[in-house]
C-alpha positions, 0 to 999 in steps of 0.5 A: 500500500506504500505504492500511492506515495511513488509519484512516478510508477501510479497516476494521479486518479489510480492514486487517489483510488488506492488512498480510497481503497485504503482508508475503506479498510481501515474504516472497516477494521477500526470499527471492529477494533472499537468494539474489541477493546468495548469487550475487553473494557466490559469484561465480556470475554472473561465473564463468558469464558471464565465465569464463577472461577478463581481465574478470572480477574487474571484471565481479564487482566490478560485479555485486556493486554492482548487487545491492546497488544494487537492494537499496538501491532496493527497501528505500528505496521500502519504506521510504518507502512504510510510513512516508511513504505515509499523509502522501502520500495525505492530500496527494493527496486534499487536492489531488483534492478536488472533481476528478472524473477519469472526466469528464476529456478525458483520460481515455484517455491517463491511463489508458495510463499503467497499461500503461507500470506494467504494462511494466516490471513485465513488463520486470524478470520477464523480467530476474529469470527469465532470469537466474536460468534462466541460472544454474540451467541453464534450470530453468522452476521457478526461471525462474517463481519469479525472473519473480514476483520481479521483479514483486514488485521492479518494484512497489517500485521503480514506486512512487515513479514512480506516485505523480509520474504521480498527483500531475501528473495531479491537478495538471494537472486542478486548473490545468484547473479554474482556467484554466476558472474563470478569468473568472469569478473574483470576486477573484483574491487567492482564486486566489492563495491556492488557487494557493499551496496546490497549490504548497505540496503539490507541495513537500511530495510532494518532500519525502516522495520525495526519499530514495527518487527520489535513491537510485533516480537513483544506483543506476540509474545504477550499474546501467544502465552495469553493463548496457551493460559486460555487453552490450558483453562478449557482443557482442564474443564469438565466439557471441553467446549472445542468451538471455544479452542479454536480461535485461541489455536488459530491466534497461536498458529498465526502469530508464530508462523508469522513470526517463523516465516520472517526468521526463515527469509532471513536465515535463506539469506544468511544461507545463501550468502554462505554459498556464495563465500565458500564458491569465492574461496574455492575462487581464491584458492585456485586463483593462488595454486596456479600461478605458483604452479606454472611459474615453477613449470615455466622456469623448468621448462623455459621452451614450454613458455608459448604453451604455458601461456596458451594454457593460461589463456584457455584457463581464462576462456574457460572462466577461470582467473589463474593471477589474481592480485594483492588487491582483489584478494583483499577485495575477496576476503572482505566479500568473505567478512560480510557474511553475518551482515546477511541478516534481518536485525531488530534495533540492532538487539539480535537478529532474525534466525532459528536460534531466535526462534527457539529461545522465542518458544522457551520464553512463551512457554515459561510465561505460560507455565508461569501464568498457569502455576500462578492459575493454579496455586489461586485456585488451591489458596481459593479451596483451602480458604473454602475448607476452613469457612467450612 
């Protein structure tokens, strides 16, 4: 949606016509948001879900936080997307210059990507829509209203994770293109330079989605414990009420695969940048061997010289450089040195990889557990006071 501010690529009335589109959807969606937060503020939710136990101010207190942390989530990205949207785009086309996408190999596995933007859009419909039918006696017309909410509010809150998707996909074709041109380069002070240029950008990209990805981390993990304190809550009553179970499950599923997709853009291209420096020390390991290499055979053979340069010459039409100098070596090595640069960053504070994933797991659980040995230990202090009155 940043596109409306790229005066150059849309015309005036296919502007003013996104702007209208845009602050349709937004009108709709802040209408579901209000009466969100006129739920959570009543105490609707916990006095429905969690009626006559000893949780139930807690469980409030925590649905209330997880209404706000959604706000939080869908103003930030908002807001990001009106104002940084536009310097966001101009970055990506820097970086897709001269990429042609539909002649990529891969091609098919980009494209997957839309159905797992397209999943957890379907994810928070389901969540927005049976929680609030819940609320509303299973009324279909509020169930249908809320499920285009979600949408709404899945479309804000994918938008940060689709641009880290785009920006690695567009990197790794670009190393792609590197790694072919690799042989064949003249000098290897330019591929230093472009090297340092698609580094520069991706920097540039933390920078502009750093508020909106710390604030979605934070929240998120706010929120996926308020869902595991909820499902706890409903499992261990006497009737499970599964139709209650699936709109936290669906919350759950969609902020960590969310979450998951943006750590696996940027570990993809951490990886493939890892290729790209093992195929330039092979590069710098053959360019050394080879000089040597025919320097000694050419003073032990002297009348040889012709075809040992007529070797060299073959070696080079076959792409490979047997001299390298001092120079371009210290251009490769310093190719090799930017390899944990190839990262999506958070304000700097830690990056967007597996082991952040994990250590993001471990911390939702032990807030859950937390949370539920707190549930508990009320409940047990509730009976053991219900025994002495009596």
């Amino acid at each position: 949606m940043g596109e409306y501010f790229y005066q150059y690529k849309l015309k005036k009335f296919q502007k003013y016509l996104i702007i209208l589109f845009a602050l349709i959807m937004e009108l709709l969606y802040g209408i579901f948001a209000f009466w969100f937060f006129y739920l959570s503020i009543k105490s609707v939710i916990a006095d429905l879900l969690f009626s006559e136990t000893a949780v139930h101010n807690t469980m409030d207190y925590l649905f209330r936080i997880f209404h706000l942390c959604i706000f939080l989530t869908a103003t930030f990205n908002k807001f990001t997307n009106l104002f940084r949207g536009h310097h966001i785009i101009i970055i990506l086309n820097n970086i897709s210059s001269n990429i042609n996408l539909s002649n990529s190999h891969r091609i098919f596995h980009y494209r997957l990507i839309y159905l797992v933007i397209i999943f957890i859009m379907i994810l928070n419909a389901i969540s927005f829509g049976l929680f609030q039918s819940i609320v509303e006696n299973y009324s279909r017309q509020f169930m249908f209203g809320f499920g285009i909410a979600g949408i709404i509010y899945a479309n804000n809150a994918v938008w940060v994770t689709a641009i880290h998707i785009y920006t690695a996909i567009l990197v790794n074709e670009r190393i792609q293109i590197y790694k072919e041109q690799l042989p064949k380069f003249s000098n290897y002070g330019i591929l230093l330079q472009e090297m340092i240029r698609l580094s520069d950008n991706i920097r540039q990209i933390n920078r502009l989605l750093s508020a909106a990805m710390l604030t979605k981390t934070l929240t998120n993990v706010l929120m996926m414990a308020t869902c595991i304190c909820t499902l706890d809550h409903q499992l261990n009553t006497a009737k499970i009420d599964w139709s209650s179970m699936i709109s936290p499950m669906a919350d759950l599923f969609a902020m960590f695969i969310d979450l998951l997709v943006s750590c696996m853009a940027s570990q993809w291209m951490h990886k493939e940048m890892g290729d790209f420096v093992c195929t330039i020390q092979e590069r710098i390991a053959l360019a050394s061997i080879h000089p040597i290499h025919y320097k000694n055979y050419q003073k032990s053979y002297p009348e040889k010289k012709q075809s040992i340069n007529s070797d060299q010459n073959n070696m080079i039409m076959n792409g490979l450089r047997p001299i390298v100098n001092d120079g371009e070596y210290h251009c490769l090595e310093q190719i090799c040195m930017m390899h944990d640069s190839f990262y999506f960053t958070v304000m700097d504070m830690f990056d967007l990889k597996n082991s952040f994933m994990l250590s993001l797991a471990s911390y939702v659980l032990s807030n859950a557990i937390l949370l539920i040995q707190t549930k508990d230990s009320s409940i047990n202090i509730l009976n053991n006071s219900n025994s002495l009155i009596i």
